[in-house]
KEKE-3310 file (N, C-alpha, C; in steps of 0.2 Angstrom, whole numbers, plus 5000, padded with zeros to 4 digits):
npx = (5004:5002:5008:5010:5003:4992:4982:4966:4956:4948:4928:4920:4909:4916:4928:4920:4915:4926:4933:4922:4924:4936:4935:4926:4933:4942:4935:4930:4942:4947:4936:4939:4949:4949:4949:4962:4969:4964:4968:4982:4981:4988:5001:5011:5003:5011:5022:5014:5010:5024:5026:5015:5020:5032:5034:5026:5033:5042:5032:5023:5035:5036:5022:5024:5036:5033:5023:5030:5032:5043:5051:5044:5047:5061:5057:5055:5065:5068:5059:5057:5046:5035:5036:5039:5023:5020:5026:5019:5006:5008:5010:4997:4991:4997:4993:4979:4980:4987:4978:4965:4972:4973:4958:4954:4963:4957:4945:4934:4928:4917:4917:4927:4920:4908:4915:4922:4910:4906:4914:4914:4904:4912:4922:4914:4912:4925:4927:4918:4923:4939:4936:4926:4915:4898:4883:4870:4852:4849:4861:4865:4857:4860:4870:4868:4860:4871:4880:4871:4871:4881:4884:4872:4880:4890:4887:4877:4888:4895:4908:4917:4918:4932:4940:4931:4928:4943:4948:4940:4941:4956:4957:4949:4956:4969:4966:4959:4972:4980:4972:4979:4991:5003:5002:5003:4992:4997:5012:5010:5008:5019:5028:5025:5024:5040:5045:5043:5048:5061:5061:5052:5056:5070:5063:5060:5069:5076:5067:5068:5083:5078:5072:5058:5052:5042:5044:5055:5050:5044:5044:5031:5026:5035:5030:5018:5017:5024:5014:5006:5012:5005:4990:4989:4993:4985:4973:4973:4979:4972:4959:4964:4966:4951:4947:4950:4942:4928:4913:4913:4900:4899:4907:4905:4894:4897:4908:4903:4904:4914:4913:4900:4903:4913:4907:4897:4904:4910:4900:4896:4907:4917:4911:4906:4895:4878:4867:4853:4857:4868:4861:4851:4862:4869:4857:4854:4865:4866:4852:4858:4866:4858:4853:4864:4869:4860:4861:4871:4870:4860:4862:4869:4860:4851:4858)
npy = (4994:5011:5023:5037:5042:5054:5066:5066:5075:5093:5092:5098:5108:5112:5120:5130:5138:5143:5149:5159:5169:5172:5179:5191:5194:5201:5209:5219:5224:5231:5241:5247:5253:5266:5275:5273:5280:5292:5294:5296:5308:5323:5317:5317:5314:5306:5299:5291:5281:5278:5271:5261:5253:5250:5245:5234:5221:5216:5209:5202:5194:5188:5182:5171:5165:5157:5148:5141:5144:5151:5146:5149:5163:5164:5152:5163:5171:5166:5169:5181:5189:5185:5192:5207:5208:5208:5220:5229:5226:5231:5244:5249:5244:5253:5264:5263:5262:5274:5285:5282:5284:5298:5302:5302:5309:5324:5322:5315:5304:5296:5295:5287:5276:5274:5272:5260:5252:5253:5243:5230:5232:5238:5230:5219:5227:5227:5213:5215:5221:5218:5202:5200:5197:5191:5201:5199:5204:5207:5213:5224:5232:5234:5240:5254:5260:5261:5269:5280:5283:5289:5300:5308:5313:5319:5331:5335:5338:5347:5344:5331:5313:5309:5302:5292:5283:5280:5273:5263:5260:5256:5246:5236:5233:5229:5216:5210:5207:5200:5191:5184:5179:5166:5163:5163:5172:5179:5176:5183:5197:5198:5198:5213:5223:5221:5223:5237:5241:5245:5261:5264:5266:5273:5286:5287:5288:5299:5310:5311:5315:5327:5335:5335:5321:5310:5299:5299:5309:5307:5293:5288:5291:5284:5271:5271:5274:5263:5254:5254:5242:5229:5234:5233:5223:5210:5212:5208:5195:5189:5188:5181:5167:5166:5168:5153:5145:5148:5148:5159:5167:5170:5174:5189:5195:5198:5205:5219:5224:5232:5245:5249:5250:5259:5271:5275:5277:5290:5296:5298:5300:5307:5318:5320:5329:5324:5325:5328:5324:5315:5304:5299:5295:5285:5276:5272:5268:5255:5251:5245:5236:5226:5221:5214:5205:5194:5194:5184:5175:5168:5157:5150:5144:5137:5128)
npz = (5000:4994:5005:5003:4995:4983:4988:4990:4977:4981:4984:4967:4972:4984:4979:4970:4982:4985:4977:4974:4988:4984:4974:4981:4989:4980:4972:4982:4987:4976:4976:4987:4982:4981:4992:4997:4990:4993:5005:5002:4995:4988:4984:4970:4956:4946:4954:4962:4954:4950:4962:4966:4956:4959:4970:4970:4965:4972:4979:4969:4966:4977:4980:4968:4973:4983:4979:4973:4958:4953:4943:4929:4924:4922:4911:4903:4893:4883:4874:4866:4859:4866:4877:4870:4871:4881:4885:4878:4884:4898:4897:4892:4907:4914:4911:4912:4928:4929:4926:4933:4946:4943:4942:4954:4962:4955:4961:4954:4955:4952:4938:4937:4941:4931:4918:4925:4923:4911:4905:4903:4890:4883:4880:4873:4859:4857:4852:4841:4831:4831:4831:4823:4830:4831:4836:4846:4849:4862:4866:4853:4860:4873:4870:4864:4874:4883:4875:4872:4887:4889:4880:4884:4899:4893:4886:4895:4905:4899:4895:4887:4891:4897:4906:4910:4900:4894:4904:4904:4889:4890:4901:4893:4880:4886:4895:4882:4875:4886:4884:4872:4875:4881:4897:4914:4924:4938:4936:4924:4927:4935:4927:4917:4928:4933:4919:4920:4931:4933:4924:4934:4945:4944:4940:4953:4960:4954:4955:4972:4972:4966:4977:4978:4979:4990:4996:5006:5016:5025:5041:5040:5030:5019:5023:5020:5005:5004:5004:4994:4987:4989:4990:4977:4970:4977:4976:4961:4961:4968:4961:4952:4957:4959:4946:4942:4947:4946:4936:4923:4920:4934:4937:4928:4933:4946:4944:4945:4958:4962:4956:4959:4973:4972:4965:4975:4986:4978:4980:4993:5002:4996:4992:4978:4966:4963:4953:4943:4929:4931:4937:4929:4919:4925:4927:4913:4909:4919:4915:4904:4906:4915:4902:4895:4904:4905:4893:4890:4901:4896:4886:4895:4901:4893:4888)
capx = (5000:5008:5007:5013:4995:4992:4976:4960:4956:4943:4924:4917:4908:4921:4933:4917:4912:4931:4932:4917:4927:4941:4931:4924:4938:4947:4933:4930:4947:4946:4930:4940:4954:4949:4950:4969:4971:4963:4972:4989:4981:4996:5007:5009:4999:5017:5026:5009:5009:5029:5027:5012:5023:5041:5033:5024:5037:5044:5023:5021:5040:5035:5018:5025:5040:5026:5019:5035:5034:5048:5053:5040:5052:5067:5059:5052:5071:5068:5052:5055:5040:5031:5040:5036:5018:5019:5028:5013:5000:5013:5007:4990:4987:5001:4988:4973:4984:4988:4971:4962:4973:4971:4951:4952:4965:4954:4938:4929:4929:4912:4919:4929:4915:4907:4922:4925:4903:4905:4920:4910:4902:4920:4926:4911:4914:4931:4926:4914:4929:4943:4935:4920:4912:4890:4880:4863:4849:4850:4867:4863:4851:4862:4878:4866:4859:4878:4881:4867:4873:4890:4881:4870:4886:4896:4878:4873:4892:4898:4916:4921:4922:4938:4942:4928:4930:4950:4947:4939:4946:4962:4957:4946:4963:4972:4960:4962:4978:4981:4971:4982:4998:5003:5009:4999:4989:5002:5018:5009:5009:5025:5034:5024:5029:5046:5046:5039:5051:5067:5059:5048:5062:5072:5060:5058:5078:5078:5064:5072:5085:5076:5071:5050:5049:5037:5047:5059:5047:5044:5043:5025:5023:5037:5025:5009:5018:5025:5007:5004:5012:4999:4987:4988:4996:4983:4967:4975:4981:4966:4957:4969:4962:4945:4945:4952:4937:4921:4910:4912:4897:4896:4913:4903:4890:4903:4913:4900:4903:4917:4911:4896:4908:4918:4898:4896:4911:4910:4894:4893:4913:4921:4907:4905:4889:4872:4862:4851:4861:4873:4856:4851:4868:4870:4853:4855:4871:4864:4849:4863:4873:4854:4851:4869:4870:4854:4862:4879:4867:4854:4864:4872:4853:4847:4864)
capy = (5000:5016:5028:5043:5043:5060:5069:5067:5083:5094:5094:5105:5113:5118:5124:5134:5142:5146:5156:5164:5170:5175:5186:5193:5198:5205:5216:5220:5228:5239:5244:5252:5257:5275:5276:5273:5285:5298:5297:5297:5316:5328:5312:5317:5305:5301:5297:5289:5276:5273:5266:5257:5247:5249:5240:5228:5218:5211:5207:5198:5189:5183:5174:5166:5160:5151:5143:5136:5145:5156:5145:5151:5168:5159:5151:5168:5173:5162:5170:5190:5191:5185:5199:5211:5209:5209:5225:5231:5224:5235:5252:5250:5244:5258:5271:5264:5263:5283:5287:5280:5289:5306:5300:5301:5318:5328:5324:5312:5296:5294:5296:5280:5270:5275:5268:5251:5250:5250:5241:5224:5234:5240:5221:5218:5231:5225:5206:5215:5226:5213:5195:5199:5192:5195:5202:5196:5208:5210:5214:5229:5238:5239:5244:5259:5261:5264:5277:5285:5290:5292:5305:5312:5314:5325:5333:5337:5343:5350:5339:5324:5311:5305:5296:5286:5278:5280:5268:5258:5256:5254:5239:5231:5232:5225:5211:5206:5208:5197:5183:5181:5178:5162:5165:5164:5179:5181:5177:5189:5202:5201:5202:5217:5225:5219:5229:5245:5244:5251:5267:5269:5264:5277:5291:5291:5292:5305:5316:5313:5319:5333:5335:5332:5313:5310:5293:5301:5315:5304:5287:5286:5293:5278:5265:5272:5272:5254:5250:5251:5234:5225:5237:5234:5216:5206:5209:5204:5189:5185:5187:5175:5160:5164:5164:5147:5141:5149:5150:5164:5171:5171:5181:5193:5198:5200:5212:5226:5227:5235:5251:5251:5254:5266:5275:5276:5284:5296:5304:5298:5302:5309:5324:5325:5331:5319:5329:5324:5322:5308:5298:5297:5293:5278:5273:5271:5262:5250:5245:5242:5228:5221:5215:5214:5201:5192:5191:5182:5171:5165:5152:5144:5141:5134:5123)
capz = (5000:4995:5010:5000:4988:4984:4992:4986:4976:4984:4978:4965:4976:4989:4976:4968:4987:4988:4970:4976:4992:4981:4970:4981:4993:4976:4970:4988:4987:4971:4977:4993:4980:4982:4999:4997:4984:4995:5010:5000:4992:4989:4982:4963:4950:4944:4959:4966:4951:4949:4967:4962:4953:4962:4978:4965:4961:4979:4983:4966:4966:4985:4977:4965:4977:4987:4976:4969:4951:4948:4934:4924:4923:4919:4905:4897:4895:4876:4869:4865:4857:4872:4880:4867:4869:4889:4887:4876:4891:4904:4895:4894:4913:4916:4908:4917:4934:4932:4927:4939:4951:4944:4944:4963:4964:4954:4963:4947:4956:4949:4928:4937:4942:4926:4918:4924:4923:4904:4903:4898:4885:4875:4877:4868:4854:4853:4849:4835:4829:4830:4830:4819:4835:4830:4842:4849:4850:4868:4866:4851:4863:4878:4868:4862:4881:4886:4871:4876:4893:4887:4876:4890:4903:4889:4884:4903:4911:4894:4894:4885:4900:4890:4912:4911:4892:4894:4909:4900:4884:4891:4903:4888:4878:4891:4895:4875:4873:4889:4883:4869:4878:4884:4905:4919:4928:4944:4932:4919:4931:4937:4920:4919:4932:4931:4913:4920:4937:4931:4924:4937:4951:4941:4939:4959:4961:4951:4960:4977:4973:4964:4981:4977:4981:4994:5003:5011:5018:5034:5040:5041:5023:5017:5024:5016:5001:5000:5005:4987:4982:4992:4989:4971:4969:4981:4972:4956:4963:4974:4957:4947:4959:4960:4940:4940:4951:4945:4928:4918:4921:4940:4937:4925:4937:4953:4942:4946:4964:4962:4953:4963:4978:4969:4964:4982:4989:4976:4982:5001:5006:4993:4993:4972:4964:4962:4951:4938:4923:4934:4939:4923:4913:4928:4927:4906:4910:4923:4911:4898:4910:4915:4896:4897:4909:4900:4887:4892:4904:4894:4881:4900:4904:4887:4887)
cpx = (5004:5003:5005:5008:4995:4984:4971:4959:4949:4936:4922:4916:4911:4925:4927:4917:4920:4934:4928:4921:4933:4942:4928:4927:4944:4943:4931:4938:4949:4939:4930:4946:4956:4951:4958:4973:4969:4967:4979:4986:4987:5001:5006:5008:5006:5022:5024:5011:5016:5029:5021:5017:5029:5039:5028:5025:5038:5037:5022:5028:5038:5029:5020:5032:5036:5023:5021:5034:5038:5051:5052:5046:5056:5065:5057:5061:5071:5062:5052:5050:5035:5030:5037:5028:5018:5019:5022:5007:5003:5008:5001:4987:4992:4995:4982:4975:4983:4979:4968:4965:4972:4962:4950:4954:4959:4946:4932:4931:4921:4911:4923:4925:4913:4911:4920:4916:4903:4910:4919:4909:4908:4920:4922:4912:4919:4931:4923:4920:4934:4945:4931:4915:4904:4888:4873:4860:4848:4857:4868:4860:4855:4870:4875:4864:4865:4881:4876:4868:4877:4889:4878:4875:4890:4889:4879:4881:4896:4906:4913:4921:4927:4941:4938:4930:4939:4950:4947:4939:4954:4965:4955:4952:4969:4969:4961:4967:4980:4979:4976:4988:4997:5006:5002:4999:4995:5009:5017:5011:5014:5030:5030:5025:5038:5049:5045:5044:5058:5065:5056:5054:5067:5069:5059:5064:5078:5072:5066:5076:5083:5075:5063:5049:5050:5041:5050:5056:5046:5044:5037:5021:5027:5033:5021:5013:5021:5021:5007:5006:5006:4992:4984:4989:4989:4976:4969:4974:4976:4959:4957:4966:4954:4943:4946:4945:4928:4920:4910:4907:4894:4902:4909:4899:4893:4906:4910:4901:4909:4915:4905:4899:4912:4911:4898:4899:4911:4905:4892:4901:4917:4918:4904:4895:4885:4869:4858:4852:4864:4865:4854:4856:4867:4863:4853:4862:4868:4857:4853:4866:4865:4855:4859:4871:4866:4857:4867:4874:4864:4856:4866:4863:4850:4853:4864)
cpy = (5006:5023:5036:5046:5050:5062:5068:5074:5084:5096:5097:5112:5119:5121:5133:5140:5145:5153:5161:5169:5175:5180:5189:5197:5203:5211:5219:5227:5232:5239:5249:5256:5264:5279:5278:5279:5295:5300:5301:5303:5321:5324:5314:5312:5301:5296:5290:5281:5272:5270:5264:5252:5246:5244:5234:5222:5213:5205:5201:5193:5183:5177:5168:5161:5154:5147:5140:5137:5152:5153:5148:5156:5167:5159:5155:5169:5171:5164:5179:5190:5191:5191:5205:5213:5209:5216:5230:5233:5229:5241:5254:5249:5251:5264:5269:5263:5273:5285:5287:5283:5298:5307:5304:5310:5323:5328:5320:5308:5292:5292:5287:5275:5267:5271:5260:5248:5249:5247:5234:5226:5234:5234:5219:5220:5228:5218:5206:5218:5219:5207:5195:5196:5198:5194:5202:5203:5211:5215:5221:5234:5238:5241:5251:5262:5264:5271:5280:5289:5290:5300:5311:5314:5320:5331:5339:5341:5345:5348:5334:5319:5305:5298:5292:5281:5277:5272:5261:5254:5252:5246:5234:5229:5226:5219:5208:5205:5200:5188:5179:5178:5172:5162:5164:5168:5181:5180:5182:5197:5204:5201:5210:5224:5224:5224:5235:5248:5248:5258:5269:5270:5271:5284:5294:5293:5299:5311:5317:5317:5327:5338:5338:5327:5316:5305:5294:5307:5311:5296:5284:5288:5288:5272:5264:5270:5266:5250:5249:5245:5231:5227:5235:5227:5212:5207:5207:5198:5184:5184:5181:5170:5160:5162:5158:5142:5141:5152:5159:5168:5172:5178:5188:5198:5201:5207:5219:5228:5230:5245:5252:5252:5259:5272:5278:5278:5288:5302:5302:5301:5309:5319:5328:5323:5325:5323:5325:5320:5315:5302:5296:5294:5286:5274:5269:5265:5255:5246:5242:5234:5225:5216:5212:5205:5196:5191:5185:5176:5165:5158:5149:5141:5136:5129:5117)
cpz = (5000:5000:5006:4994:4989:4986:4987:4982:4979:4979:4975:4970:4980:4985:4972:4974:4987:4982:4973:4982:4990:4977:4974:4986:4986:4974:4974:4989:4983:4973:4984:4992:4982:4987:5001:4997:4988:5002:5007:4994:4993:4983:4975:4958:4952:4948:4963:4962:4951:4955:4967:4961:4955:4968:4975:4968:4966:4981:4977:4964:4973:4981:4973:4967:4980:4987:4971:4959:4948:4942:4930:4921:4920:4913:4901:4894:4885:4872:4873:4862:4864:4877:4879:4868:4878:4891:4883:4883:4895:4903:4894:4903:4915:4913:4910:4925:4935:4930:4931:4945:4950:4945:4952:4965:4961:4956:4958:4948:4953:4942:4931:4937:4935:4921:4917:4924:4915:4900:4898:4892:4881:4875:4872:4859:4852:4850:4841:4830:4826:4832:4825:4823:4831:4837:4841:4850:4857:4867:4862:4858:4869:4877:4865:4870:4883:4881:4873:4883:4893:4887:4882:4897:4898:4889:4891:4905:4906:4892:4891:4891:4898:4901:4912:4905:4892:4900:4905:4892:4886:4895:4899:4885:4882:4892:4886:4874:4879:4889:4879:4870:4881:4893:4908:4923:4933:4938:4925:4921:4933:4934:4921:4924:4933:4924:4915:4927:4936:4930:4928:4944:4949:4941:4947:4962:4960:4957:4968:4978:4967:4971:4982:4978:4989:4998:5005:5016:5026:5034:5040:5033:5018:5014:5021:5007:4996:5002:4997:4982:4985:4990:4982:4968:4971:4979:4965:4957:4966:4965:4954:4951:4957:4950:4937:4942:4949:4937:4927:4919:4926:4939:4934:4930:4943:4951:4942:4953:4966:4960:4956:4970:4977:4970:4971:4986:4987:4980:4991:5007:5002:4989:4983:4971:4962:4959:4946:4933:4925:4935:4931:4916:4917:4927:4919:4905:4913:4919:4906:4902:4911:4909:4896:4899:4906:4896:4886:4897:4900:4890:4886:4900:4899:4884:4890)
residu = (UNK:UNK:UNK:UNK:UNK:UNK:UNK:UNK:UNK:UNK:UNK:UNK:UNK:UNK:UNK:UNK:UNK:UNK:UNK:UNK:UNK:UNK:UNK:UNK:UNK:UNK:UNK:UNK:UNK:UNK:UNK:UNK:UNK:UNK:UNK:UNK:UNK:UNK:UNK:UNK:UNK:UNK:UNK:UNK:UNK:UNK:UNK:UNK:UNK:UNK:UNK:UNK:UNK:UNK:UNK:UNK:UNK:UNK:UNK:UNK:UNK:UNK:UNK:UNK:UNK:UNK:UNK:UNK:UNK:UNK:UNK:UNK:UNK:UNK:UNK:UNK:UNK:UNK:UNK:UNK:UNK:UNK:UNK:UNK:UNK:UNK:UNK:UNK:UNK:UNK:UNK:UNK:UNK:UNK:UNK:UNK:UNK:UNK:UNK:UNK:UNK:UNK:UNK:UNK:UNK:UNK:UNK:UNK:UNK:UNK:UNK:UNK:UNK:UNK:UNK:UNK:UNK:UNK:UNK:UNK:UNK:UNK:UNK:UNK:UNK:UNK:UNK:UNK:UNK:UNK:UNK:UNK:UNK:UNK:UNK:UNK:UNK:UNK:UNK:UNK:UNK:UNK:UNK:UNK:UNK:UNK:UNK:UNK:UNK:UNK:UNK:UNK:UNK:UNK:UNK:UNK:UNK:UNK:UNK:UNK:UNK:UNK:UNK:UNK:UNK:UNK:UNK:UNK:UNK:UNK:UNK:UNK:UNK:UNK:UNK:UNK:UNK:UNK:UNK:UNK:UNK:UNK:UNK:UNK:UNK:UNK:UNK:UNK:UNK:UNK:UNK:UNK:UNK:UNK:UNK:UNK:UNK:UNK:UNK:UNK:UNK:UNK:UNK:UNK:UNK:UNK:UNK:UNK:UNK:UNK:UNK:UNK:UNK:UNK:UNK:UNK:UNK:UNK:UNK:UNK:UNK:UNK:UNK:UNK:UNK:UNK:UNK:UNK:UNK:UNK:UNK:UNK:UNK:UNK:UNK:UNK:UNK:UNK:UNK:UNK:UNK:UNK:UNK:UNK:UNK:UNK:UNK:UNK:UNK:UNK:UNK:UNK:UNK:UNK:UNK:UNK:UNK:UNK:UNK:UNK:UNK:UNK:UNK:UNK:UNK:UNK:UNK:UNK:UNK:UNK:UNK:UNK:UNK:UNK:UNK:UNK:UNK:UNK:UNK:UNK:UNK:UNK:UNK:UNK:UNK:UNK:UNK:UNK:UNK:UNK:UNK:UNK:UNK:UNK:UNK:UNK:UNK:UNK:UNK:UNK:UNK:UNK:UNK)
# end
């Protein structure tokens, strides 16, 4: 009898209850991103994002020590291309990174929400764009529903709201781009990072001693800002399990409760305007994700 048998694996169930736990601890924590971003007010975008990703690095090399895959890294070292297109992925999450925090400095934590609420939708577009992916009549009517309160948002506060759509093109982009690469989510991440860290490591030398960099300013202003590996790494990462464990279209639904806690801080902490024009863009968005949602659902039911 061999002792040394390997473990039963554990059943559907618990692995699904344990996704679920993991999704909802990941959007749980970009849904308290802002909060972050507001304490550490003052800190320049630039500064704010290159330590984003300079305290990354340590938080997402430690994961993958853990869990016994730093090989993976090694063997990128034989596919430049692979590279190339990482270092592509890097610039776009690097340009929804820094948005998203001037979102918060300038007081438009709400164009974020806005944002990451019609982020489904672009992915959508961009499957029709560059898949030739056809869309279902639900589908039609609530990618009009979201231009319409795009429309109505410019319309009503007389600006372009280029933070919401910039959001989310850049994460839709990202999100395509990333399916195409072969690497897994945590070793995704931390090439990514890994590319982005010299400049950004570099850029904060440099304002030191310009004598502008914030981490030297105290040791209580250091801490806060090498909060941001974990801050930024640890829903990634908590994500990367939960999407191994759960269907597709539980993840789809989930991914709202982030933006609905962005929504919420905007106008309950963060003190910006609710007037009518905002109720009615979000309401125009929010029937758009119902059909939305329907739509993407309805082929699991009739399967």
């Amino acid at each position: 009898m061999n002792t040394l048998a390997a473990p039963a694996p554990k059943p559907a169930g618990d692995e699904a209850k344990a996704g679920f736990f993991y999704a909802l601890a990941a959007y749980g924590l970009w849904g308290f991103l802002p909060l972050y971003f507001w304490v550490m007010e003052g800190v320049p975008v630039l500064q704010m994002l290159a330590h984003r990703v300079v305290w990354s690095l340590p938080v997402a090399l430690a994961v993958l020590a853990a869990t016994g895959r730093l090989g993976e890294l090694w063997a990128l070292r034989k596919q430049p291309k692979l590279l190339a297109m990482m270092a592509v992925t890097a610039t776009f999450i690097t340009v929804n990174w820094g948005v998203y925090i001037l979102s918060v400095e300038m007081n438009l934590t709400s164009q974020a929400a806005l944002g990451y609420y019609i982020n489904p939708l672009i992915s959508v577009l961009l499957g029709v764009v560059l898949l030739s992916e056809r869309l279902d009549r639900l589908q039609k009517i609530a990618i009009g529903l979201a231009l319409t309160g795009v429309l109505v948002k410019t319309i009503s506060g007389g600006t372009f709201p280029w933070i919401a759509l910039t959001l989310a093109f850049s994460f839709a982009f990202y999100g395509y781009l990333r399916k195409t690469v072969a690497i897994g989510p945590t070793a995704g991440f931390t090439v990514e990072v890994a590319l982005l860290f010299p400049i950004a490591l570099g850029y904060l030398i440099w304002a030191e001693m310009q004598g502008v960099g914030r981490f030297t300013q105290s040791l209580e202003m250091a801490g806060w800002l090498a909060f941001a590996g974990p801050v930024t790494a640890a829903p990634l990462i908590l994500y990367a399990y939960s999407a191994k464990r759960l269907r597709l279209a539980t993840l789809g639904l989930m991914q709202y409760i982030a933006p609905s806690m962005i929504f919420l801080l905007s106008f309950t902490l963060f003190g910006e305007e609710l007037d009518m024009a905002q109720i009615i863009t979000f309401a125009l968005i929010w029937s758009a994700l119902v059909l939305y949602t329907i739509s993407v659902m309805r082929p699991a039911k009739q399967g």
